[in-house]
Each structure stands twice: as structure tokens, then as C-alpha cells.
N, C-alpha and C positions, 0 to 999 in steps of 0.2 A: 411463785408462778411456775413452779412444777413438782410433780409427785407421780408421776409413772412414767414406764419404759416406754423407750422408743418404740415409736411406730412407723413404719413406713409409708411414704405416701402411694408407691405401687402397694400396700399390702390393703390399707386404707381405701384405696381410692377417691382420696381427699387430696389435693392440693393445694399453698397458700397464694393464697390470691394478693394483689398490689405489692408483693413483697420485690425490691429490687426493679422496681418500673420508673427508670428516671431521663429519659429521652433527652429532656430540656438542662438536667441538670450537669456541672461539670463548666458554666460559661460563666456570663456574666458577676452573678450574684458569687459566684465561688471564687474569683478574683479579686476583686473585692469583700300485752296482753290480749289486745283480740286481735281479729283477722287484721287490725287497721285501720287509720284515717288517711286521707289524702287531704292536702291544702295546696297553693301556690300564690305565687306575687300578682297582685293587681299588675305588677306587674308580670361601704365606702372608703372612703379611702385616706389615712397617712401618706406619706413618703418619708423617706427616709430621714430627709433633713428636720421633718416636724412636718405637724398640722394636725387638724380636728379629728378623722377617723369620718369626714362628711361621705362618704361614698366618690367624690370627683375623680375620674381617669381608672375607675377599673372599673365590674362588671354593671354598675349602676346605680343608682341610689337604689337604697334599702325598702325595701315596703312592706305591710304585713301582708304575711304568707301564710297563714294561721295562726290560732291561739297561745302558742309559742315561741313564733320565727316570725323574724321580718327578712327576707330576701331582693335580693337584684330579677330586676324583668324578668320571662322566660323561667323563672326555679320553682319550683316546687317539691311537698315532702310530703311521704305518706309515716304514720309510727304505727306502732308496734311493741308489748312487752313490757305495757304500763308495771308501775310495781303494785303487788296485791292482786293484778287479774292470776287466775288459776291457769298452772301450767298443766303440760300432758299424763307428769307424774302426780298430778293432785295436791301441789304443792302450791304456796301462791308465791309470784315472781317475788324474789327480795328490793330492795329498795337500794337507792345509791346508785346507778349505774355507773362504770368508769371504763377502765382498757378496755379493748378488745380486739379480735383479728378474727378477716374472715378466711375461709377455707371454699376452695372448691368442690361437688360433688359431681357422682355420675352422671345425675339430670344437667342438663346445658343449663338451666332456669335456674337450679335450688343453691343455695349458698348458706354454708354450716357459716354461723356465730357464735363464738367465744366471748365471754363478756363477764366482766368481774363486777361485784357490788363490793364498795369498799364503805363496809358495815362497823360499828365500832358500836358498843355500849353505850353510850354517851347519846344516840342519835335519840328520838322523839320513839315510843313506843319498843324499844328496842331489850330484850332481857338476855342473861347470860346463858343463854339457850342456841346450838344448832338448829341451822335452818330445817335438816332433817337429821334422825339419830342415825340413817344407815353410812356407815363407812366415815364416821365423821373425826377428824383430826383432835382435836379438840372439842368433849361438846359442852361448854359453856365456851364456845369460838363462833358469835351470830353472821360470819362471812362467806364469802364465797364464789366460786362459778357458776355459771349459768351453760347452756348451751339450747340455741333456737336454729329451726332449720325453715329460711324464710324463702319462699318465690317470688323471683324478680318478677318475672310476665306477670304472676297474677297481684304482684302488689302486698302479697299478704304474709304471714306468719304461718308454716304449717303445724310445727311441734315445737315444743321447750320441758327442758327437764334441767334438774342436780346436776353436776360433774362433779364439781368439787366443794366438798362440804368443811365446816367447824374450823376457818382457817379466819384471819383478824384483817381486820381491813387491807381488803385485797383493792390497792389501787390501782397501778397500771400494771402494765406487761408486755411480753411480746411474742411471735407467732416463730416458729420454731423453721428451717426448711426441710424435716424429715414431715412433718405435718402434726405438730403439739403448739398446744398455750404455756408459754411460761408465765405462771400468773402472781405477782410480787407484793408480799404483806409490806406494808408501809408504817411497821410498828414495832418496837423489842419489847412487847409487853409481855408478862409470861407467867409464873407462879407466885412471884411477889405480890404482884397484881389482880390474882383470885381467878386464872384460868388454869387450864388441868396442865398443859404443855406450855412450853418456852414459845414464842413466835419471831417471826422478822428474818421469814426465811422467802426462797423461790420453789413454787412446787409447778410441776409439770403433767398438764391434762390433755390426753391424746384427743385430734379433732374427731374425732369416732367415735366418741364414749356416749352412750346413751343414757348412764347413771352413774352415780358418785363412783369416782376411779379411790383406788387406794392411796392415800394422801402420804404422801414422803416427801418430806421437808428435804433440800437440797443443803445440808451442814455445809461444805467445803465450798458453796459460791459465797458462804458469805452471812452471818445474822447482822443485820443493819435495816433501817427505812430504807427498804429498795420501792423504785420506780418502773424501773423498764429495762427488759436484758435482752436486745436484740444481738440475732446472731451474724456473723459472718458466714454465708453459706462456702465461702473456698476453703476457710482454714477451721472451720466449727469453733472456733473462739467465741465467748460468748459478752460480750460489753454490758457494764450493771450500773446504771446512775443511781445516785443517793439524797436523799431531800430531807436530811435531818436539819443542818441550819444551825446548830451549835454543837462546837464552834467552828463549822462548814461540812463541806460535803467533799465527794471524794469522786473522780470516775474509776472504775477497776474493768477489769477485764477477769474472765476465767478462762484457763487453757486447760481444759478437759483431755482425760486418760484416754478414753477413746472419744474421737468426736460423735457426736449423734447419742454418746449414752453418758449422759451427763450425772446418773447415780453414783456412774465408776467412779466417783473422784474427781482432780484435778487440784489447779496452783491456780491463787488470787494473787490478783496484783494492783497494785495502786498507779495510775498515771502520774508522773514528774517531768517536769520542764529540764531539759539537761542542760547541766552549766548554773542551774538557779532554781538549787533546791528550797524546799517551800514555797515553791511561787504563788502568788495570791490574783488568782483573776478576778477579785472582786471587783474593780473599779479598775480605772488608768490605763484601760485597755484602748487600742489602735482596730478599728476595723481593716482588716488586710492584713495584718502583722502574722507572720508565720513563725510559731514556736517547735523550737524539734522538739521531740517527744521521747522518752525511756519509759518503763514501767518497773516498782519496786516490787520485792514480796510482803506478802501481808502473813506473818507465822502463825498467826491461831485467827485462821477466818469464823472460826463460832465460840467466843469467849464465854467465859465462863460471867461473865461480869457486863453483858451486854445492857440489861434488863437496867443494872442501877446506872452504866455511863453507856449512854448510846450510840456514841462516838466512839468506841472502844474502837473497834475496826482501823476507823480513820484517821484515829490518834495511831495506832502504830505505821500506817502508811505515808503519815507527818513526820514520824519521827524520822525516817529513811529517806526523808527530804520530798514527797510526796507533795502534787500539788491541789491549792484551796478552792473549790467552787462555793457558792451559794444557791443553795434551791436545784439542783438537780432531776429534772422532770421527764419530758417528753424523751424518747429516743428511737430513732429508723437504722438499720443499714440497706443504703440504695446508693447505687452506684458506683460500689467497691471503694465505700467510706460513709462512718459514721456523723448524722447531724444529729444532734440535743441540742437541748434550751436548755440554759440557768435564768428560770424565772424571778429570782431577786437581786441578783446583779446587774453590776450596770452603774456609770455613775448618778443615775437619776432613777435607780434600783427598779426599774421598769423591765429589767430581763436583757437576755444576749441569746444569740443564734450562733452557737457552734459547729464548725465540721472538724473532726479527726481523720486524715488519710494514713494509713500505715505504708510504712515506704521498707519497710523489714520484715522480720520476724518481730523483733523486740526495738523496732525504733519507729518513729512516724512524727507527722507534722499536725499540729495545732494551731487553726485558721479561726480567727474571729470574722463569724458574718455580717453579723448586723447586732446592735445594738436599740435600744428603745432610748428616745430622751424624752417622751409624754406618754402619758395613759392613755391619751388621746388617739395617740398611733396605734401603740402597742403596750397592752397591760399585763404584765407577767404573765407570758406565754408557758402552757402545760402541756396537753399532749401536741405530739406533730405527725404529719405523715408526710413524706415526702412522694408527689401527686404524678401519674402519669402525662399530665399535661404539665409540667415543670413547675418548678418553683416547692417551697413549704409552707403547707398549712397548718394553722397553728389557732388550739382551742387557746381561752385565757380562763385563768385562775386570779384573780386582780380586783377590782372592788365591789363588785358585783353584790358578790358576796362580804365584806368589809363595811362597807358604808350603806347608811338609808339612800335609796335611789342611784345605785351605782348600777353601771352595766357592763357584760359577757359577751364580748364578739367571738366572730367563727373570722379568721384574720388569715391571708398568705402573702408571704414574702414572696416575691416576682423571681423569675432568673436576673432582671433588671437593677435589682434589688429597691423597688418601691414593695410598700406594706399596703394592699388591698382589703378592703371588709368584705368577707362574701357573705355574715349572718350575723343579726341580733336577737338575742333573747330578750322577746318583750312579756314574757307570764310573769306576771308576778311571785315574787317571792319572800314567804314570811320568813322574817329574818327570825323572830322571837320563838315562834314555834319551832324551827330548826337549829336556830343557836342562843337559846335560852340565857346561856352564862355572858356571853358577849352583849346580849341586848334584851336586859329583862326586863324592859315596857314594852308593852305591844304596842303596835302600831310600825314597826320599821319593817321597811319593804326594799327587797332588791331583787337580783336576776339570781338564778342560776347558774354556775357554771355548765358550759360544752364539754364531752371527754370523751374519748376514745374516737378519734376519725379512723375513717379506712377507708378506699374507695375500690369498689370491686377492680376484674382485671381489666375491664374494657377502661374504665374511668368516665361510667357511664354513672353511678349510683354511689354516694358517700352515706357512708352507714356513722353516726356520731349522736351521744346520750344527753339528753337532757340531766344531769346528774339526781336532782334533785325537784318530787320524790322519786324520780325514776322512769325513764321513755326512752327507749330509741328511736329515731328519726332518719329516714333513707329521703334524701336529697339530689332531684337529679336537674338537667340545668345542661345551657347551653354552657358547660367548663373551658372551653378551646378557645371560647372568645373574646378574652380579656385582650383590652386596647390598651 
């Protein structure tokens, strides 16, 4: 999730929008393709201790909202950016959708979107081919950026093009505050594997670019399944989660040579629990337990050996007593400190809600938020954003996609800390056509995952993907009203 130079947002005239808007947070829960459709609800809820996921005590019971969403009273969603409709550059949208950040423009109404398709070989129709040959990183590399430039007032899509071309399943990301996408391949696959380049880097896409930017893999943050590298806008530190899974994952950090130009270089580091090194948060965790925090170095953040142990990275920030995650996903900085989810931890491996506060340069605290003990509540939570009207929202990655007849909520965690539904994916989903190898008789059906939330800066419009074949969905809604 990144490959070009900084740009500034006075030079741009783009701004990130929802980045650092956290009013409500800091209390409770912390102490503890065409123009467009429109739909809405005819017209649930967990807590924390357990329960169903029925809708009770937050914005409503769930209703259909359209051929996609089921929503609470008052919400409604217009999409945009189907995969396969034809973009501006003659291109047709890719498929997948996942991260993305939006950006301010000069119009008060228009608002740039960044939005990765996290494309891999393997999917349905899919060959070892560039989405386009210009400027393409790899071109037997089928991934990539996107960029749309949508109006709020009028509801619709005005243009979409390329940004970033020929790069491997581009999962999540994060939005930059000079005004870039850092957009994160979530794969070390590379020459062994039958593509022309190495992958499982971050390359960086200024919100400006109207066509494929020059793609420059970021070696020194790091080759690993990266997820999401949101920045620190005081110190330009950049935080990188990792969702490899064997055998864990890692949180790092990058402290860049100069901040804002993150090609110059810099020093990886591993997060470790000081006083208990290798600690392992997979299970036996305390919600509220505050761990202090260190950070190790990581000596060769682009091994030469990634491709065949993918771990490579996270083994040497283990070995230096570096600590364990599992599933490393979503990540925000708002509110002068980092929350992530580890979507398979947990001791009912249903995920965890983390915040990181740095209380140093080099030291800070480790707060467990919340934890999941049913799928019911909360199903291995993926992306998050942390929302102008308080609390975190949180797409799920969980059975949806897993099992025949499983489901995909749009989930937030309260300042209170209850777990609220605010969306169901009810479109169907062919499990056989999309994951052939996992379920080769037809007939199994589940949901799609939700990805990439954002919510403009008002916290008027949540922009979030239907992932699979590909939609984005803007969602607006009495948000303030949760009881």
C-alpha cells in the first residue's frame, strides 16, 4: 500500500477525511459501476457478556434494505462500482473490493475513493495477467487500486480509473495524513510462484492520481501478509498489522528517515511485552489488563527467504522476544492511539479489540478491549474504523464465508462497551463458484464479507464493500442515535 512520493495535501488539494475523529472515544469502552442504486429499511445486537446478534438495545432490528443489506429503521444505502461495470479509463472495475480511505476534494460534495481489489489467481475467471499493461509492477500481478470520485448530493459515481496496477492481492490499507493510500499486498508470493517480481510489500498511491502511479514496493517496512499501516499523524510512525497465522503474527511499527517520505528508508520494529518476552496473546487474556509495551528491531525487514517461510520477518522479531498475535486485521489511529482487531483470537477464537497508547518514544501501554465469546456477538472481526459518533465499527470476516448458510455483519462496539449490529448481508452467496477447492459440490451458499468502512468527515455517509463479486455501498442513517 504504497509506491509513490509524497504529496501534499495543500499541493493536492485533497484532504483525509474521518482520519482522527473520535469525540466519544478515550471513555467507557477504553477503561475497560454506474451512476448507482439507492435502497433503505422498511424500516442487532450482542453485549458483551453474550447473546444472539438479535438487534435488541441498539439501532433496531435489522430489515431488508435492499438486495444486499438488511439495516436498522431510518438507514438506507445507495452502491456504486459494481465489479466488471466500465470505468472512465475503459477499463472494467476489478473485482474483490476491500480497504479503502476516502479523501477530501475542492467541490464541498465530491469525495476521492481509494479502494484496493484484493485479487489473487486462484479467484473464478481470474488469469496471471495485469489489470492494465501501463505502469504495471508486475504484469502477471491481476491486483490492485482503484480510484472513484463520487458525489455525495447527487448520490452517484462521477469517474473511476487505475492507480495502481500488477501488484497481488491488495487487502487492506491505510490513508496516509499528507494525503496517500498505503495499499498492503497480503501475500509473499513472488518468483518461485510464477510471477515476474517478489510481492508482500506496501506501496503508496497519492489521492490525486488519475492513472496508474509508478509502483514502488516499500522494501524497509517490511515483506510479510501486511493488512493495514495506519499512521501516527504527530510522530509520522507508521503501525503495520500482519495476518499470516503460522505460527502468528506480529504488530510492527516503521519509524521513517524522514516522516511523510516514506521511500527514504527507515527501521522495523517488532512490539514485545516488557518483562515477558514472547508473550502470547492468543487466549488467557483479561479485558482491561494493561501491558507495557517495548518495541524490538527487525535486521533484514525484506528477506531474502520470505517467499518459501512467510514468517520469516516475525520469526526474527520472536526471536528478540517479540510478542504473538493471531489474525492481525483491521487497524485505525484516532485519538492519539492505535485500535486493531486479532480476528482469531480469543479464547473462543472469535477475535479481540485492541488499543495501543504510546506513552514514549519507544515505550507504551497494551489494553485489551473486548473480546468475543460467540459468533453470535461477534464473528472474527476485519476491518474497523473508528467512527465520529464514538465507539468501533467493525466489518467480520467469520463464517459467512466458512460455512453453508453462515452470516457477515456490519458490527460496533459502543464507548459502553456492548456490541451493536448495524448490517446484514443477505445476497446470496455461491460458495462453490467462489471457493471451488473448499466446497466442490454446488449448491453451498453463504454471505459475503463487508470491508473497507470509512465514514465521511461529517459522519453523515459510511462508504463500505460488499467484497465479493465486488460493490461498494454508502450507507447513511440516523448514526447519533444509538440507545
Amino acid at each position: 500500500m504504497a509506491t509513490t512520493r509524497r504529496q501534499l495535501i495543500t499541493a493536492t488539494g485533497l484532504g483525509l477525511l474521518g482520519a482522527g475523529l473520535a469525540p466519544g472515544l478515550g471513555q467507557a469502552a477504553w477503561a475497560g459501476g454506474t451512476s448507482g442504486s439507492s435502497s433503505s429499511a422498511g424500516a442487532g445486537s450482542g453485549t458483551a457478556s453474550g447473546g444472539t446478534g438479535s438487534g435488541a438495545g441498539g439501532f433496531g432490528a435489522l430489515r431488508k434494505a435492499g438486495p444486499e443489506l438488511a439495516l436498522p429503521p431510518g438507514f438506507s444505502y445507495r452502491s456504486f462500482g459494481a465489479a466488471g461495470s466500465r470505468m472512465s479509463d475503459g477499463l472494467a472495475t476489478p473485482l474483490a473490493h476491500d480497504g479503502q480511505a476516502l479523501f477530501a476534494t475542492a467541490g464541498r460534495d465530491t469525495v476521492v475513493l481509494l479502494r484496493n481489489h484484493e485479487i489473487d489467481t486462484d479467484l473464478p475467471g481470474i488469469t496471471r495477467r495485469s489489470i492494465g499493461r501501463k505502469a504495471a509492477y508486475d504484469r502477471a500481478a491481476p491486483a490492485g487500486v482503484t480510484s472513484s470520485r463520487y458525489d455525495l448530493a447527487a448520490g452517484r459515481l462521477r469517474e473511476s480509473f487505475l492507480v495502481l496496477n500488477g501488484t497481488l492481492v491488495n487487502c487492506n490499507g491505510s490513508p496516509t495524513p499528507w494525503g496517500s493510500w498505503l495499499s498492503c499486498e497480503e501475500t509473499v508470493d513472488g518468483i518461485d510462484a510464477g510471477y515476474e517480481k517478489p510481492h508482500g510489500y506496501v506501496f503508496e498511491v497519492p489521492a490525486n492520481a488519475r492513472g496508474p502511479v509508478d509502483p514502488v514496493p516499500l522494501r524497509a517496512m517490511g515483506r510479510f501478509e501486511h493488512e493495514c499501516a495506519p499512521v501516527d499523524p504527530a510522530t509520522g510512525i507508521v503501525y503495520l498489522t500482519e495476518d499470516n497465522g503460522d505460527p502468528g503474527d506480529g504488530l510492527y511499527r516503521f519509524l521513517p528517515a524522514r516522516p511523510g517520505k516514506l521511500a527514504a528508508g527507515g527501521r522495523l520494529q517488532m512490539l514485545a511485552v516488557r518483562g515477558e518476552p514472547t508473550y502470547d496473546t492468543e487466549t488467557g487474556q483479561r479485558v482491561g489488563q494493561k501491558l507495557p509495551v517495548t518495541w524490538v528491531d527487525i535486521a533484514n525487514p525484506d528477506p531474502s527467504d520470505a517467499e518459501l517461510f512467510p514468517g520469516s520477518v516475525y520469526s526474527q522479531g520472536r526471536a528478540r522476544g517479540g510478542a504473538r498475535f493471531i489474525g492481525l486485521e483491521g487497524a485505525e489511529w484516532a485519538g492519539g492511539a492505535l485500535t486493531f482487531v486479532a480476528s482469531e483470537s480469543g479464547d473462543a477464537g472469535q477475535g479481540q479489540v485492541w488499543r495501543y497508547q504510546p506513552t514514549g518514544r519507544d515505550t507504551g501501554v497494551l489494553t485489551l478491549l473486548y473480546e468475543s465469546r460467540s459468533a453470535g456477538v461477534l464473528n472474527q472481526p476485519d476491518g474497523v474504523t473508528v467512527g465520529p459518533h464514538g465507539g468501533v465499527l467493525m466489518t467480520e470476516d467469520g463464517d459467512g464465508e466458512d460455512e453453508d448458510g453462515g452470516d457477515n455483519y456490519l458490527r460496533l462496539l459502543t464507548a459502553s462497551g456492548r456490541i451493536v449490529d448495524v448490517a446484514k448481508v443477505i445476497a446470496p452467496l455461491d460458495l462453490h463458484y467462489w471457493e471451488a477447492e473448499d466446497f466442490p459440490e454446488p449448491g453451498a451458499i453463504g454471505a459475503s464479507e463487508l470491508a473497507g468502512p470509512r465514514f465521511t468527515a461529517d459522519g453523515r455517509h459510511l462508504f463500505v464493500n460488499l467484497q465479493y463479486p465486488g460493490l461498494t455501498l454508502v450507507i447513511t442513517g440516523p448514526w447519533g442515535a444509538l440507545v
